[in-house]
VEXVONU-245264 format. One record per residue (C-alpha): z, x, y. Coordinates in steps of 0.001 Angstrom, whole numbers. Each point is the difference from the previous one (the first is absolute). Layout:
VEXVONU-245264
+---------+---------+---------+
:       w :       u :       v :
+---------+---------+---------+
:       Z :       X :       Y :
...
+---------+---------+---------+
end
This chain:
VEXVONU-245264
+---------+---------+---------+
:       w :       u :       v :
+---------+---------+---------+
:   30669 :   14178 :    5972 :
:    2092 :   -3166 :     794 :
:    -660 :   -2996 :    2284 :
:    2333 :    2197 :    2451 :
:   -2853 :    2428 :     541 :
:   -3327 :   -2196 :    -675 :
:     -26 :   -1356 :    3749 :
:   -1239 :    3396 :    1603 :
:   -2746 :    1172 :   -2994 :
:   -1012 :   -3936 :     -23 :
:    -571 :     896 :    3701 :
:   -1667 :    2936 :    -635 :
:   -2511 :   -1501 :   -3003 :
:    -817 :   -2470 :    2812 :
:    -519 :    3264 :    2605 :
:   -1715 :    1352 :   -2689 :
:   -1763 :   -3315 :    -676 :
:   -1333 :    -565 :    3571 :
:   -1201 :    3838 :     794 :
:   -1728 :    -580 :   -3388 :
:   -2140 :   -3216 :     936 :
:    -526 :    1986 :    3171 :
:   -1503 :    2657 :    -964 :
:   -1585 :    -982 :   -3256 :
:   -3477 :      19 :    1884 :
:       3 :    3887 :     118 :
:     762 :     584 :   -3759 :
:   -2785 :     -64 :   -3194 :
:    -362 :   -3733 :   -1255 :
:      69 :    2080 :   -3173 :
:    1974 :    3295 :    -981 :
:   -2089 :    2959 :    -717 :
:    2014 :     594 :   -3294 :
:    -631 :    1326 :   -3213 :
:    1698 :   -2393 :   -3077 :
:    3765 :    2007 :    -423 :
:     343 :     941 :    3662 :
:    2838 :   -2202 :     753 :
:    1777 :     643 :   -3957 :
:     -73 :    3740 :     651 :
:    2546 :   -1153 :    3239 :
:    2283 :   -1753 :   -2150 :
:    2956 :    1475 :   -2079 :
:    -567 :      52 :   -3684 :
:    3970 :   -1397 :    -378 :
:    1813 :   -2433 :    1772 :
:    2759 :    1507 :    1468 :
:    4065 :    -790 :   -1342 :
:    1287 :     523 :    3624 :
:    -747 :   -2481 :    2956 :
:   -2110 :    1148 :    2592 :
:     627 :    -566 :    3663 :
:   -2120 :   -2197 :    1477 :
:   -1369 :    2193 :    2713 :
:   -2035 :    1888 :   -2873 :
:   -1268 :   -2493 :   -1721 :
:    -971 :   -1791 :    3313 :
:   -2157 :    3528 :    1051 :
:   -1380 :     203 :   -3845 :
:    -977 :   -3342 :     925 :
:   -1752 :     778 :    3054 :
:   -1443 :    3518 :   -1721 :
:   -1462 :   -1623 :   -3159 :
:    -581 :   -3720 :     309 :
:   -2596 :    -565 :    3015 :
:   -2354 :    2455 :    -796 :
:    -139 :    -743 :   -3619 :
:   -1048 :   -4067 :     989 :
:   -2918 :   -1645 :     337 :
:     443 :   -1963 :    3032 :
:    -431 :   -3314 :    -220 :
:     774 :   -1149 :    2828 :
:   -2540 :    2420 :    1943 :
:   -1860 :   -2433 :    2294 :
:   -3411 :    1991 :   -1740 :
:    1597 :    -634 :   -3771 :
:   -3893 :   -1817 :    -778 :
:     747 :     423 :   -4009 :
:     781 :   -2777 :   -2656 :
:    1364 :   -2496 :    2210 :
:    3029 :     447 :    2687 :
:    3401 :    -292 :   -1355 :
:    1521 :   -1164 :    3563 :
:    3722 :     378 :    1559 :
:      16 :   -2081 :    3231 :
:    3250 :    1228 :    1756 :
:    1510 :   -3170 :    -150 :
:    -417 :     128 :   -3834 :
:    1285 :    3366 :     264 :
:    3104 :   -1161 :    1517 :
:     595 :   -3132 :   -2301 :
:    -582 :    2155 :   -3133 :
:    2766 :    2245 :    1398 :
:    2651 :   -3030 :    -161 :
:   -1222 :    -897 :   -3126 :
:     687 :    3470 :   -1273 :
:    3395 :    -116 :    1617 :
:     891 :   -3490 :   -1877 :
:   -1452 :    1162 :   -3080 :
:     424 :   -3108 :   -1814 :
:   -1825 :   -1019 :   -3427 :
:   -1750 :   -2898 :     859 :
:     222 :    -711 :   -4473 :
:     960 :   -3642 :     740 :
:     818 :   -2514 :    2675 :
:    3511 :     153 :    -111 :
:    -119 :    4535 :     552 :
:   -1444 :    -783 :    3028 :
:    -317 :   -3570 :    1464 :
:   -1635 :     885 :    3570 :
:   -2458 :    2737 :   -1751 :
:   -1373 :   -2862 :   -2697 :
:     -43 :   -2212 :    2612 :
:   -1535 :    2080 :    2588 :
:   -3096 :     685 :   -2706 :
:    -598 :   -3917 :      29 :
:    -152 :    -287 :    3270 :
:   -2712 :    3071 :     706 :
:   -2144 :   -1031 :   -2962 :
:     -78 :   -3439 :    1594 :
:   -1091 :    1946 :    3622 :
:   -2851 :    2113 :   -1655 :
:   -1056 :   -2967 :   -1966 :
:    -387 :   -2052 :    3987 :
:   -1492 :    3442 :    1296 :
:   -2307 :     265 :   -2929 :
:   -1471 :   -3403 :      37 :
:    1002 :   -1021 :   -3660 :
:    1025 :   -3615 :     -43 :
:    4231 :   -1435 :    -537 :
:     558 :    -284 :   -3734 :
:    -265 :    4098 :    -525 :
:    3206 :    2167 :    -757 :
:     305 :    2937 :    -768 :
:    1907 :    3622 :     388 :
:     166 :    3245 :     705 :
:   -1380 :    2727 :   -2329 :
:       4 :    3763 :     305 :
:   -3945 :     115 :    -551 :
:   -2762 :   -1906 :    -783 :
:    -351 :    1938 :   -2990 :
:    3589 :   -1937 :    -914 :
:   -1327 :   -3050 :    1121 :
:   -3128 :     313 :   -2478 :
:    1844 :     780 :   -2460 :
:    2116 :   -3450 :     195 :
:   -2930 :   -1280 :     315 :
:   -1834 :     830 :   -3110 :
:    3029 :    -285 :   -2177 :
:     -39 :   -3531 :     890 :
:   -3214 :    -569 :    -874 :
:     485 :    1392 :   -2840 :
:    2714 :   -1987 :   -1132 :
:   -1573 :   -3259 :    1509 :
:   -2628 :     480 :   -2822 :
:    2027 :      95 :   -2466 :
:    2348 :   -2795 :    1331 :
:    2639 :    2766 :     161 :
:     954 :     497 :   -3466 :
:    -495 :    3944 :    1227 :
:    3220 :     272 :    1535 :
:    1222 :   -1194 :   -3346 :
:   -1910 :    1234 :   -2713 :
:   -2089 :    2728 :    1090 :
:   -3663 :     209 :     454 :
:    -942 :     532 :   -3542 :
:   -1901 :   -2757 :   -1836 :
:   -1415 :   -1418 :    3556 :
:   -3147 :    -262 :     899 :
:    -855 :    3105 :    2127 :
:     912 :   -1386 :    3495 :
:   -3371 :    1469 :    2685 :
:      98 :     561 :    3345 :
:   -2830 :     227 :    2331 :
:    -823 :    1913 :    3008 :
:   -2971 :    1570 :    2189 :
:    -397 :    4318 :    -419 :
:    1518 :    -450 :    3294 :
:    3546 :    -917 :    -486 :
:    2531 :    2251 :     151 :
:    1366 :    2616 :   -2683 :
:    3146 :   -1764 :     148 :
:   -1722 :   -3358 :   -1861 :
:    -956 :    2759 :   -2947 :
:    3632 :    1265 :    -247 :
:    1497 :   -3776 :     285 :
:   -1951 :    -538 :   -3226 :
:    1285 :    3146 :   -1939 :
:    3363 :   -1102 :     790 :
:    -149 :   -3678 :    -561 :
:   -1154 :    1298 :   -3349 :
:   -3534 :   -2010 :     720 :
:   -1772 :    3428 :    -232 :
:   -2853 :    1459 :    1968 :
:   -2554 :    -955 :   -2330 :
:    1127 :   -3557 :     736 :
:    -473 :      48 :    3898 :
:   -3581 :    -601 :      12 :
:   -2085 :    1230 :    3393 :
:   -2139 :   -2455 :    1338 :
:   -3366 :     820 :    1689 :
:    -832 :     162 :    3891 :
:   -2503 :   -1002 :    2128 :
:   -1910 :    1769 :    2902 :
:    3658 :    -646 :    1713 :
:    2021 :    1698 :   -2395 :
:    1896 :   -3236 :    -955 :
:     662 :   -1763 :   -3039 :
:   -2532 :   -1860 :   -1096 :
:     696 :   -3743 :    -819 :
:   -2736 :    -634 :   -2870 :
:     694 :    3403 :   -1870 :
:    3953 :    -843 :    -216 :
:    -845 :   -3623 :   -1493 :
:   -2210 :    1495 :   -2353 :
:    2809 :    2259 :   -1070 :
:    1891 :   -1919 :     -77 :
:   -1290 :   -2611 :   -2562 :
:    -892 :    2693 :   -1800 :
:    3327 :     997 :   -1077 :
:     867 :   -3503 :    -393 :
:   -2844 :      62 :   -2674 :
:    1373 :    3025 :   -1756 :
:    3963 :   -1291 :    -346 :
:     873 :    1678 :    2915 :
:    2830 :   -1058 :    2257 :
:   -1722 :    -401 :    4419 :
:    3634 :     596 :    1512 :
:    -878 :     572 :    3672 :
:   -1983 :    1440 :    2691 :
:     967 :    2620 :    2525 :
:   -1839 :    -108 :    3676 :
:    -811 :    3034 :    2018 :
:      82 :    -630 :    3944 :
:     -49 :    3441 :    1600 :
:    -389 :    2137 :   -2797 :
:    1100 :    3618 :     390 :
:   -3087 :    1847 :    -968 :
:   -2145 :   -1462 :    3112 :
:    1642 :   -3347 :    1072 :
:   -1887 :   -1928 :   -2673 :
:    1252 :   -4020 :     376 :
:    -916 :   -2598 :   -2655 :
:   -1574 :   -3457 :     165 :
:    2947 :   -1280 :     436 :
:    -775 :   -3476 :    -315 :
:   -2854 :    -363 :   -2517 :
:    2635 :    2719 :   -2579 :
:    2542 :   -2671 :     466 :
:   -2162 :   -3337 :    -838 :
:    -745 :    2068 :   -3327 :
:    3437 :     821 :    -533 :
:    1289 :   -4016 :     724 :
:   -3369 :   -1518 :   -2609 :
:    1369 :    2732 :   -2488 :
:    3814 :    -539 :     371 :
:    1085 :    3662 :    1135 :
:    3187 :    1344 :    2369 :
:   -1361 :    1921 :    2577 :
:    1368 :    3209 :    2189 :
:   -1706 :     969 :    3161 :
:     390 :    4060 :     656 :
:    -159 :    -213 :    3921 :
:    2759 :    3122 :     190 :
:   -2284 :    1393 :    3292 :
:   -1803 :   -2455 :     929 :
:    2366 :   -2942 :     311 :
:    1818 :    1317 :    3223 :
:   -3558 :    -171 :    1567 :
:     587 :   -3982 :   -1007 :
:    2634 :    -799 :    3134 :
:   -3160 :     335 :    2345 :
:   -1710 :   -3406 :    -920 :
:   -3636 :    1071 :     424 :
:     248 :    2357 :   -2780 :
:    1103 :   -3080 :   -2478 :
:   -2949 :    -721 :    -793 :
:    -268 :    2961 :   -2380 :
:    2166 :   -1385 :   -2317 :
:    -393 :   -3491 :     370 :
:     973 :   -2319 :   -2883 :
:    3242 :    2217 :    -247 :
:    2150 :   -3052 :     146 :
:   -1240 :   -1031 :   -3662 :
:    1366 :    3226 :   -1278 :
:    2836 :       3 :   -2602 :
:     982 :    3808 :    1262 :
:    -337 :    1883 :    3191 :
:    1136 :    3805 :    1163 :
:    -201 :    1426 :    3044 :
:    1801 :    3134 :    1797 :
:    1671 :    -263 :    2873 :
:     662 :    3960 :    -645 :
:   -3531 :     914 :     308 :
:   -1582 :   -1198 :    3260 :
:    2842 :   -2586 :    1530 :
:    2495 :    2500 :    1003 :
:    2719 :     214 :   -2805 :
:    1781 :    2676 :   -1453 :
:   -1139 :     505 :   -3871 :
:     816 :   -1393 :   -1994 :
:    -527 :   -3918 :    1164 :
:   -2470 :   -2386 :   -1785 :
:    -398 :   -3102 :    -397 :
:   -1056 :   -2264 :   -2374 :
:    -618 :   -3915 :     101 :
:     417 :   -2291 :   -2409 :
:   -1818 :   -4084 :     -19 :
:    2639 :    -580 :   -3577 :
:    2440 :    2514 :     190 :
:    1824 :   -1584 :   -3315 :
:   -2919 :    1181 :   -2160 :
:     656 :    3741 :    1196 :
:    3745 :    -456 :    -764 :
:    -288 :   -1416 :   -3097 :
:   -1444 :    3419 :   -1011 :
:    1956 :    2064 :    1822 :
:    3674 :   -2414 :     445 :
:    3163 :    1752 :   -1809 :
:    3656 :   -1161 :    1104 :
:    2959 :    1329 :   -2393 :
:    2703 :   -1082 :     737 :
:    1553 :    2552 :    2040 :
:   -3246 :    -496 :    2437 :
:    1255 :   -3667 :     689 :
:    1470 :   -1553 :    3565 :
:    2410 :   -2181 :    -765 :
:     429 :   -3218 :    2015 :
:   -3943 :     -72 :    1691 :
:   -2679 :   -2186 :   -1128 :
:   -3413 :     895 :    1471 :
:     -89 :    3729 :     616 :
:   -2707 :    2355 :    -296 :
:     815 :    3407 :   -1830 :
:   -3617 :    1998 :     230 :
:     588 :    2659 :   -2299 :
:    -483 :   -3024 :   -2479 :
:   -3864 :    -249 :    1978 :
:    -629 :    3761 :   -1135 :
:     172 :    2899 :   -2114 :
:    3400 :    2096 :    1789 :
:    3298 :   -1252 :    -307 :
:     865 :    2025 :    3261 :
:   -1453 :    -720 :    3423 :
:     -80 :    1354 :    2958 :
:     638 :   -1455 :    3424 :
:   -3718 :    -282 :    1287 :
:     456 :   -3464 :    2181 :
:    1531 :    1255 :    2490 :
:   -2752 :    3007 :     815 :
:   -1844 :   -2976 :     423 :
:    2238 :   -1937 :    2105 :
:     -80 :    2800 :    2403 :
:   -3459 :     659 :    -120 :
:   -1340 :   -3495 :     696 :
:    2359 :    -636 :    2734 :
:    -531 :    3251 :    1794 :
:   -3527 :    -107 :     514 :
:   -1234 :   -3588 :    -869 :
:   -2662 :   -1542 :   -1772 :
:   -2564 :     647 :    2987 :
:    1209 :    3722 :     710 :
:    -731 :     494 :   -4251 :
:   -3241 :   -1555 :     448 :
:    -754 :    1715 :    2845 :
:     601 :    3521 :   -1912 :
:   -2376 :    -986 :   -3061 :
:   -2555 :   -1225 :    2185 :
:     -90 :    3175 :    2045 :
:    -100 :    1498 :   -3588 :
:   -3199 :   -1729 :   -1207 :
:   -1824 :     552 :    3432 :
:     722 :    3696 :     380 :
:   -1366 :     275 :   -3904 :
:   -3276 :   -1753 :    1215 :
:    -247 :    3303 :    2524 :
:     565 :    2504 :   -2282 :
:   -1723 :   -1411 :   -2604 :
:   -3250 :     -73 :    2816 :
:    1310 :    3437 :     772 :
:    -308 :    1697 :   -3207 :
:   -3254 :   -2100 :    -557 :
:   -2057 :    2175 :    3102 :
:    1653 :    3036 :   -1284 :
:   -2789 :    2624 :   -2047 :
:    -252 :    -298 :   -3317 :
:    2922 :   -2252 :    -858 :
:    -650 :   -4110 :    -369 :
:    1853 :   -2665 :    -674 :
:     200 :   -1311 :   -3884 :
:    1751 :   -3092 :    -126 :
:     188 :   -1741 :    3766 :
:    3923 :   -1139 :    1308 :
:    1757 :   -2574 :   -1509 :
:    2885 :    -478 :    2937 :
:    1312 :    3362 :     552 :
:   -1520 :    2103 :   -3424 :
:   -3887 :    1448 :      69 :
:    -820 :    2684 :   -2533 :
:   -2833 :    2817 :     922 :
:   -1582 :    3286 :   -1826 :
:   -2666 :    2669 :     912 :
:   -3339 :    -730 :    -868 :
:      88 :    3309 :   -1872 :
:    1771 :   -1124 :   -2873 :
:    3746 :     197 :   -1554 :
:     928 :    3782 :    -278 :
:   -1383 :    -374 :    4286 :
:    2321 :   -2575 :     669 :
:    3390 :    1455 :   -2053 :
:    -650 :    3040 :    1921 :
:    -181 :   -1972 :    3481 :
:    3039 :   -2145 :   -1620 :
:    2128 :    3428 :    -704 :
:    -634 :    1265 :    3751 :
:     826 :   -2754 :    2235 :
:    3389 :    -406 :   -1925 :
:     646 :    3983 :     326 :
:    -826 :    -641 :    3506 :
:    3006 :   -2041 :     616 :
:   -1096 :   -2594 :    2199 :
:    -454 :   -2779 :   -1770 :
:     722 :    -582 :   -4128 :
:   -2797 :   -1746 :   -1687 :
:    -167 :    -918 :   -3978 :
:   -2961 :    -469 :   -2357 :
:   -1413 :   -2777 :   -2360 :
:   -2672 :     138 :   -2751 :
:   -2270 :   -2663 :     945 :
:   -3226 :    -862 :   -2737 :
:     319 :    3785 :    -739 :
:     135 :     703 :    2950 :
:    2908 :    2199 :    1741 :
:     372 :   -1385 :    3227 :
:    2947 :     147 :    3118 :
:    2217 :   -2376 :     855 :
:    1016 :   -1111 :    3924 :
:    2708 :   -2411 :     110 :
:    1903 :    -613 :    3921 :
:    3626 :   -1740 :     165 :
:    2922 :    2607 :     583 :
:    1949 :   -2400 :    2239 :
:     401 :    2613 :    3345 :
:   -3738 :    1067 :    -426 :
:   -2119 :      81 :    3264 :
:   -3746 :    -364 :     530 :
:     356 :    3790 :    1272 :
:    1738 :     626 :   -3278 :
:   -3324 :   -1671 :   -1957 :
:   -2303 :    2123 :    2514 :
:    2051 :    2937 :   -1482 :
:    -708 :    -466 :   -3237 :
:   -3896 :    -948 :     551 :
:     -84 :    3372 :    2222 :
:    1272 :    2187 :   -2939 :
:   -2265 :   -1563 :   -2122 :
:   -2812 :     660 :    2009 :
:     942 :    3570 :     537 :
:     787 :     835 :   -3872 :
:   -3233 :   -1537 :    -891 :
:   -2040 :    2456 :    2638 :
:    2003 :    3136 :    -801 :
:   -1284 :   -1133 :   -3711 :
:   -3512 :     407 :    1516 :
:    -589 :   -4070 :     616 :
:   -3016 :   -1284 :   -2214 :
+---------+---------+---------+
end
C-alpha cells in the first residue's frame, strides 16, 4: 500500500462509507453477540508477509460491521449520542491525511490557531461572556481531570508540582451523588483520593444542595482540612440531573474555591438561548466542559473546555524544555502546556467544518427537534401498561421502569435491545433499576423516535404488559 494505490480504496471506504449510512436503518442498533465472537475471527499471529489489500478490505467488510454497536443508528437511544455530522466526517478525513502533532504552536501554526478561533465561536454560541479561553480536550473526563489537579494545587499554593503532596493538608473536593464517575477517578489520579471527594446531598430536584455543601465545608475547615474546589453537575449522565448553579457558586466565591462545571451533554443544548436558563450563573465559573462530540455533531473525540484564568490551569500543568521552545515569537499559545498530553490531535478543524456547514440555527434546530420528540416518547411510554415514568425529561433524557419491580424491568431492558430496534441503557436510581431514553443521533427522524417508542410498546406486550 503506497499513496500510488490509496486513491481507488479511499474511494471505495467512501462507497463503502455512504452505502453504510444508507442502510444503517435496517441493521441491529446492537449486535446479537456473545463476548469472543469477533476474537475467534481474528488470527492468533500477525502475519510476516504483506497482505494485499483486497483481503484485508473483504475481512474488513466480513468482521467489522457486524461486530459494532452502531452509533450512529438514528434509534442509538443509549448513554448519550456520540455524533459524526458528514461535514465533520469529511474534515476529520483531512485532518487524518495531514496528520500533524498539534504538541506546540510552532508543529502546526494554522491547527493552534484554528483551536483559538473555534473555542472563541462556541464560547459566542454558548452564551459565556469575552474574557473565557480555552481548548480542545479529548473528553470531559480530561478536562476534569485538569480541573481538579488545579484545585488541588491552588490549595496548596502549588508547592505539589514541586514537592509532592505529602505533609499537606488533605486537599477535598466536593460534589452532588450526581456527578459523573469521571470526578471520582480525577481524584484517584490527582492523588486527592476518593475518600477526599466528599458527596453532597440533593434536594427533591436531585441537585446539590447549597446549605449542606457550606456546612461541609466549614466542617473540614474545622478539622485541618484543606476546601480545594467544587465540581458542578449540569446534565448529569444518570438522569440529566443539573445543579443550582448559581446559589453552588455564591458558596464557592464566600469560601474562596475554583470551580469546574461538568456540562459534557448538556452544554450543546446551551446554543438555543431558552435553555440558558438551566445553568445560569455559568459565567462566574472558574471551569467549564462541554462536548461538542456528544449532541453537536462532532466526530469523537472533541471537547471543550473553558477557562475565566487560564494561567492558574497552566501553572499546574505548563512544561517547556528547551527543545519544546519557538524561537523568535513572543505571545504564542502552546496548549499541551493547558493539559495533561504532550500530543494533540487536530480537532479545530472538525469543528470548522461542522459549524460552517450547517450553522448555528440548523444545530439548534437539530437539538430542539431532539428535546421535543423526547417529550413524545416520554408521554408515549407513560400510557403504555405497566411501565411509568421515574424521573420526568430533563432536555432530551427521561428514565422509566415497570411498576413490577427491578428483575421486571432488566427483563423488559434485555428484550427491546435483542429486538434490535432501538438500544436503550440502564441506571440505578434510589435503588431503584430504572431505563434510560436519551434522543440526539444527528440524522434521527421523528419516524425514527416513533420506531423506537413502537418497539417498546410491542416488547413490553409480548412481556404480557402490567
Amino acid at each position: 500500500m503506497d499513496f500510488d494505490s490509496y486513491g481507488p480504496w479511499a474511494r471505495r471506504a467512501v462507497d463503502w462509507t455512504l452505502d453504510y449510512h444508507r442502510t444503517i436503518r435496517d441493521r441491529p442498533v446492537r449486535p446479537p453477540l456473545a463476548p469472543g465472537a469477533t476474537l475467534a475471527k481474528l488470527p492468533e499471529s500477525p502475519p510476516e508477509a504483506a497482505e494485499p489489500m483486497e483481503a484485508i478490505f473483504a475481512d474488513f467488510e466480513r468482521i467489522v460491521p457486524e461486530g459494532m454497536t452502531h452509533w450512529q443508528h438514528p434509534r442509538f437511544m443509549a448513554y448519550f449520542p456520540s455524533n459524526a455530522a458528514p461535514a465533520s466526517i469529511l474534515a476529520e478525513q483531512l485532518a487524518n491525511a495531514i496528520s500533524a502533532n498539534l504538541l506546540i504552536w510552532q508543529g502546526s501554526p494554522a491547527g493552534t490557531e484554528m483551536e483559538t478561533r473555534m473555542v472563541e465561536w462556541l464560547r459566542q454560541a454558548l452564551g459565556l461572556p469575552e474574557g473565557f479561553k480555552g481548548l480542545i480536550q479529548d473528553s470531559a473526563s480530561t478536562a476534569t481531570t485538569c480541573a481538579v489537579l488545579t484545585m488541588r494545587e491552588r490549595s496548596m499554593g502549588w508547592r505539589g508540582i514541586r514537592s509532592g503532596v505529602a505533609g499537606e493538608a488533605k486537599p477535598r473536593i466536593y460534589a452532588s451523588a450526581q456527578t459523573h464517575s469521571s470526578v471520582d477517578k480525577a481524584c484517584w489520579i490527582a492523588g486527592v483520593g476518593q475518600d477526599n471527594l466528599v458527596k453532597i446531598g440533593t434536594d427533591s430536584d436531585y441537585g446539590m444542595r447549597p446549605d449542606a455543601l457550606r456546612e461541609a465545608i466549614r466542617a473540614d475547615r474545622a478539622a485541618g482540612l484543606a476546601p480545594a474546589g467544587i465540581v458542578l453537575c449540569v446534565g448529569g449522565t444518570s438522569i440529566g440531573a443539573i445543579d443550582p448553579v448559581s446559589a453552588v457558586l455564591d458558596v464557592a466565591e464566600q469560601e474562596g474555591l475554583y470551580t469546574h462545571v461538568d456540562a459534557a451533554w448538556a452544554g450543546s443544548a446551551m446554543i438555543c438561548p431558552e435553555f440558558r436558563p438551566l445553568w445560569a450563573g455559568v459565567e462566574r465559573a472558574d471551569s467549564i466542559v462541554f462536548n461538542p462530540h456528544k449532541w453537536l455533531g462532532a466526530n469523537f473525540d472533541c471537547s471543550v473546555q473553558f477557562l475565566k484564568d487560564p494561567s492558574e490551569q497552566v501553572r499546574t500543568l505548563g512544561l517547556r524544555p528547551s527543545y519544546l521552545e519557538t524561537g523568535g515569537a513572543d505571545g504564542i499559545v502552546n496548549y499541551s502546556e493547558w493539559t495533561l498530553p504532550l500530543g494533540r490531535r487536530f480537532r479545530a478543524l472538525k469543528l470548522w467544518f461542522l459549524i460552517r456547514a450547517y450553522g448555528l440555527e440548523g444545530l439548534r434546530r437539530r437539538i430542539r427537534d431532539h428535546v421535543e420528540w423526547t417529550e413524545e416518547a416520554e408521554a408515549r411510554i407513560a400510557g403504555m401498561e405497566g411501565l411509568e415514568i421515574v424521573t420526568g425529561r430533563r432536555l432530551a433524557l427521561f428514565t422509566f421502569a415497570h411498576k413490577a419491580g427491578n428483575e421486571r424491568t432488566a427483563a423488559l431492558l434485555e428484550a427491546i435491545n435483542a429486538d434490535g430496534r432501538t438500544y436503550l441503557t440502564q441506571t440505578m436510581h434510589e435503588g431503584r433499576y430504572v431505563i434510560r431514553v436519551t434522543m440526539g443521533q444527528f440524522d434521527m427522524t421523528r419516524d425514527d423516535m416513533r420506531a423506537a417508542m413502537d418497539a417498546v410498546e410491542a416488547v413490553n406486550t409480548a412481556l404480557g404488559g402490567g
